[in-house]
C-alpha positions as CSV (number, residue, x, y, z in Angstrom):
1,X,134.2,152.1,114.2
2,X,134.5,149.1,116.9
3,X,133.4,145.5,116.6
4,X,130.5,145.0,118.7
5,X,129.6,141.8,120.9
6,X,126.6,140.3,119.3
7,X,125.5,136.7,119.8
8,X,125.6,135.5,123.3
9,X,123.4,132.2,122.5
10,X,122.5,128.8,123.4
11,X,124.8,126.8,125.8
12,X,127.5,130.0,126.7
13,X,124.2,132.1,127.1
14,X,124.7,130.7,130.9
15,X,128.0,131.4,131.3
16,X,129.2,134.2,134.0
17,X,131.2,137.9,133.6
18,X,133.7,136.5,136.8
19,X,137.5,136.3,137.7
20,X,139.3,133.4,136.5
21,X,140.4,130.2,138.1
22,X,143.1,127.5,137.3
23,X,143.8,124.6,134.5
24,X,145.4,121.1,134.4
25,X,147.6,120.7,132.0
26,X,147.4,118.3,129.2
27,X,150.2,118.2,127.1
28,X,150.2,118.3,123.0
29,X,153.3,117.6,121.1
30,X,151.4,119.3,117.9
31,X,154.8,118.5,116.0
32,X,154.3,115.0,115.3
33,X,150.5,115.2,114.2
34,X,149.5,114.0,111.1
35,X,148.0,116.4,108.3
36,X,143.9,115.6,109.3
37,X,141.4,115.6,106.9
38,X,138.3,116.8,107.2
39,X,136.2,114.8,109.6
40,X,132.4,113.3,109.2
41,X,130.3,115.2,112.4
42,X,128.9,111.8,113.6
43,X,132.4,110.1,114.2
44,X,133.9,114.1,115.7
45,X,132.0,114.3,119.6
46,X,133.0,118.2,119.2
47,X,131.2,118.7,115.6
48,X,128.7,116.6,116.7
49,X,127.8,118.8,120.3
50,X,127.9,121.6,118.1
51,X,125.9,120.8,115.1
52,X,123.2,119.7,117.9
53,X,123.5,123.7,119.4
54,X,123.9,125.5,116.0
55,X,120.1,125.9,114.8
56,X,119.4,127.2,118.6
57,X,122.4,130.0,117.8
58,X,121.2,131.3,114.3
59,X,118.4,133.4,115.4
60,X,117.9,136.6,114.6
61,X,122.0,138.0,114.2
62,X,122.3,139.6,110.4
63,X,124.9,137.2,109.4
64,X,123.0,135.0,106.3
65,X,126.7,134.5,104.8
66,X,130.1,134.3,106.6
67,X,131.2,137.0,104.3
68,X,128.9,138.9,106.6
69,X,131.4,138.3,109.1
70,X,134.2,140.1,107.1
71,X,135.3,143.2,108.9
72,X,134.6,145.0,105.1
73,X,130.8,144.6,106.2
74,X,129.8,147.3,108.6
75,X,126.3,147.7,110.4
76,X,125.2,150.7,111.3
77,X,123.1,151.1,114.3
78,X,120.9,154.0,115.2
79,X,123.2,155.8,116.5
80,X,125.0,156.6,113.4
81,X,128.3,154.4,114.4
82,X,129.3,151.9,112.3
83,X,130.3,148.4,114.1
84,X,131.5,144.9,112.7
85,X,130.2,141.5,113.8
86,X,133.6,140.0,114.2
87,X,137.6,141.7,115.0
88,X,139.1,139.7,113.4
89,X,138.8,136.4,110.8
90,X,141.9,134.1,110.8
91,X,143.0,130.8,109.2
92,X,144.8,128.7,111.5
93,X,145.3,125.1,113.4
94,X,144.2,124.0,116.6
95,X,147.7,123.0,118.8
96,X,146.4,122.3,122.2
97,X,143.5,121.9,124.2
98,X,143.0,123.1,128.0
99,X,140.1,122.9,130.1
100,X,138.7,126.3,131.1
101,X,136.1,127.1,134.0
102,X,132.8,125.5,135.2
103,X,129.6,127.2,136.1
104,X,126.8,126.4,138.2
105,X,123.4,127.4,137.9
106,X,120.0,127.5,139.6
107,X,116.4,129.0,139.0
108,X,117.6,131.8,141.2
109,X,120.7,132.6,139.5
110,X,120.5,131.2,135.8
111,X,123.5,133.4,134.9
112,X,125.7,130.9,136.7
113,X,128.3,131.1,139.4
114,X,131.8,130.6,138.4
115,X,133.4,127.1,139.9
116,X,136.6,125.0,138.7
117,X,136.3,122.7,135.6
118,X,136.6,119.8,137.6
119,X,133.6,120.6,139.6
120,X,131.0,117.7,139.4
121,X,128.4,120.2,140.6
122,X,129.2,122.2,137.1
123,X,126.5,122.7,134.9
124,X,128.6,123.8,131.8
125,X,132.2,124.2,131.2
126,X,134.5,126.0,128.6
127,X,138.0,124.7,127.2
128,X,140.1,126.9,125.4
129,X,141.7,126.5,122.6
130,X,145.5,127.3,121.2
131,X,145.5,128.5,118.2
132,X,148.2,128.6,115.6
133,X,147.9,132.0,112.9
134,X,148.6,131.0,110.0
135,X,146.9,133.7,107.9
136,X,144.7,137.0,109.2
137,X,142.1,136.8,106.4
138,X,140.0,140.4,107.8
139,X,140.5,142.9,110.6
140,X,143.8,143.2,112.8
141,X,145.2,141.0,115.0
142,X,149.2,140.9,115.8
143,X,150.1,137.5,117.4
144,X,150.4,134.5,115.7
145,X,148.8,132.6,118.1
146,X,145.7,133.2,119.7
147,X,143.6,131.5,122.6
148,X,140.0,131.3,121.9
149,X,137.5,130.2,124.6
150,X,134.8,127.4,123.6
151,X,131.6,126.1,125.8
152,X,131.3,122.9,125.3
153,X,129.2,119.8,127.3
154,X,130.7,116.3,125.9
155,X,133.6,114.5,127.6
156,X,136.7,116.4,127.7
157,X,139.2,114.2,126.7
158,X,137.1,113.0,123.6
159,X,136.2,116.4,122.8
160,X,139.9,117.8,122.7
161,X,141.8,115.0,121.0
162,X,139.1,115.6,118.1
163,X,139.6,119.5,118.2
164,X,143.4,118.7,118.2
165,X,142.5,116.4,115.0
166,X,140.5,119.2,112.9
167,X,142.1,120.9,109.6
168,X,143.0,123.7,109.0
169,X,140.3,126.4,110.2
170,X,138.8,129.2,110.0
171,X,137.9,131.3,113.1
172,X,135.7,134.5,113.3
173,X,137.0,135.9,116.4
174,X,135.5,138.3,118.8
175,X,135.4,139.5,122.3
176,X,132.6,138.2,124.4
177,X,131.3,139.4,128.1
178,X,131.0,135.3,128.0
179,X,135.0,135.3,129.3
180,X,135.0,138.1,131.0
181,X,137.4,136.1,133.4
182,X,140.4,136.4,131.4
183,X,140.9,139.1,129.0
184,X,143.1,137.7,126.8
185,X,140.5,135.1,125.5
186,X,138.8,135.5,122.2
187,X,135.3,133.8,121.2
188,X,133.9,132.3,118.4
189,X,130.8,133.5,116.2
190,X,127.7,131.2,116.9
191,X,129.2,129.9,120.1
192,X,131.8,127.7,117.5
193,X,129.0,126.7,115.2
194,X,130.9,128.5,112.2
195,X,134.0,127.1,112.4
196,X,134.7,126.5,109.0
197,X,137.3,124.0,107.8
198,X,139.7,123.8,104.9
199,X,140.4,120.6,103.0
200,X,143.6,120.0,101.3
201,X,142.0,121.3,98.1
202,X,141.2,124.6,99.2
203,X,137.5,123.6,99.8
204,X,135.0,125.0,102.4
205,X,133.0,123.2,104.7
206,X,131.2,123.6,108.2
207,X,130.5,120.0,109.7
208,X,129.7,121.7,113.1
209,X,126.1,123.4,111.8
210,X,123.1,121.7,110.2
211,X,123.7,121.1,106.7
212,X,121.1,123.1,105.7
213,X,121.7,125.8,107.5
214,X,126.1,125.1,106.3
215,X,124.5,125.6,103.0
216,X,123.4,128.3,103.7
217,X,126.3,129.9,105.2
218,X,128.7,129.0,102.5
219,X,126.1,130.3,99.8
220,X,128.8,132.8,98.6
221,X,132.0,131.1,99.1
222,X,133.1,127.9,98.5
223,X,136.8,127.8,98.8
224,X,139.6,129.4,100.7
225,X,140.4,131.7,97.6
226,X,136.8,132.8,97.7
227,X,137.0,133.7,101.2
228,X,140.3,135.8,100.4
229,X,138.7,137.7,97.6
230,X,135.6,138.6,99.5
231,X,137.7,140.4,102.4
232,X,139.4,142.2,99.6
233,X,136.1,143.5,98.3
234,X,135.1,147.2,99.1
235,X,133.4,148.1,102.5
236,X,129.6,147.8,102.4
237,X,126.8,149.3,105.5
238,X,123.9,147.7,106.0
239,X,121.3,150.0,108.0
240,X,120.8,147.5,111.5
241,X,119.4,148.0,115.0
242,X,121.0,147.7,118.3
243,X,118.6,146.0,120.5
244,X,118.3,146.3,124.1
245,X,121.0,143.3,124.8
246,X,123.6,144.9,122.4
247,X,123.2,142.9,120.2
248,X,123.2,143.7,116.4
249,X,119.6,142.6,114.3
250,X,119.0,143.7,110.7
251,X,117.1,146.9,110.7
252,X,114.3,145.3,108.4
253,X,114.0,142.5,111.0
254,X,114.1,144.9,113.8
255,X,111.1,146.9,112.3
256,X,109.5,143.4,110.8
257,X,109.4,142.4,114.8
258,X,108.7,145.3,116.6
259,X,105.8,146.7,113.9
260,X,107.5,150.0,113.5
């Protein structure tokens, strides 16, 4: 059974499969930071740029609840092989910030053409995260920190001081064609939409998505604990189709579309 990429959507939809190309380094003494709270989406530029891009990512992917991004829930595809949305789910912190690539694009090549950040001919850019493990809530994963790639369109040194001040986190990690130019690079369910923070109390919350569709997200969990207990539950398949872009649909919705 293997985690399969699923939800290539919205802004990183443009993004190219290339080799990869330098950084400039901003430095993050992550030491001295004060314990954050959890921040309001209209004063956070990153939540904000999300939450505009999250309804455009929640199309037609089988994940109604993040528990359905818990490796303990398994789709099976026609084939008979049972895949998971995610690899891995993980609580952690944001330590630093780095800008990633930048991409061109025209009618002719919509894909994109991979260029430096710093490019003022780039159409959309990714940064990449550095992420500190504090707790591997589903799947495997072996180093405590992890680097996880992130499109994003606002201004870069707004957008990374308010990742840097973000909670604690949850991540639902996965491997995306998306950063195809380096390997080592993990990326986030709904393009970062689901980023789901962690108050000092335990408490859920996902200020990066509409709150309608948050609400709906965190319909089955509202806590930390109840995260932990839901990844503890016994595996469950759900019957799904693999579509012609790999990606992983609810077999009722496949059928409900196609008329079969």
């Amino acid at each position: 059974m293997k985690p399969k990429i699923s939800a290539t959507c919205g802004l990183l939809a443009f993004l190219a499969l290339v080799a990869a190309c330098g950084q400039t380094p901003y430095r993050t003494d992550s030491a001295t930071r004060p314990s954050p709270s959890v921040p309001d989406a209209s004063s956070n530029v990153a939540l904000d740029y999300l939450r505009g891009i999250s309804e455009s990512t929640l199309s037609s992917a089988p994940d109604g609840s993040i528990t359905d991004l818990l490796t303990n829930t398994k789709y099976e595809i026609q084939t008979g092989e049972l895949q998971t949305l995610c690899d891995a789910v993980v609580v952690g912190d944001i330590i630093d910030v780095q800008p990633g690539v930048g991409f061109t694009s025209t009618e002719e090549d919509p894909n994109g053409t991979l260029t430096t950040f710093d490019d003022s001919q780039a159409d959309w850019r990714t940064v990449h995260l550095r992420v500190k493990v504090s707790e591997v809530l589903s799947g495997k994963l072996e180093a405590s920190e992890v680097t996880v790639g992130l499109g994003l369109g606002a201004d870069f040194r707004r957008t990374r001081q308010d990742l840097l001040d973000l909670p604690t986190t949850v991540f639902f990690l996965f491997h995306s064609p998306v950063y195809a130019y380096d390997n080592s690079l993990y990326a986030l369910w709904r393009d970062g939409t689901t980023m789901t923070l962690v108050d000092n109390d335990g408490m859920l919350s996902m200020p990066g998505m509409d709150p309608a569709l948050a609400a709906e997200k965190l319909r089955d969990v509202s806590t930390l604990d109840d995260l932990r207990a839901a990844a503890k539950e016994p595996d469950k398949v759900i019957k799904a189709h693999l579509d012609e872009h790999g990606r992983i649909e609810l077999l009722s919705a496949w059928l409900q579309r196609t008329g079969g």
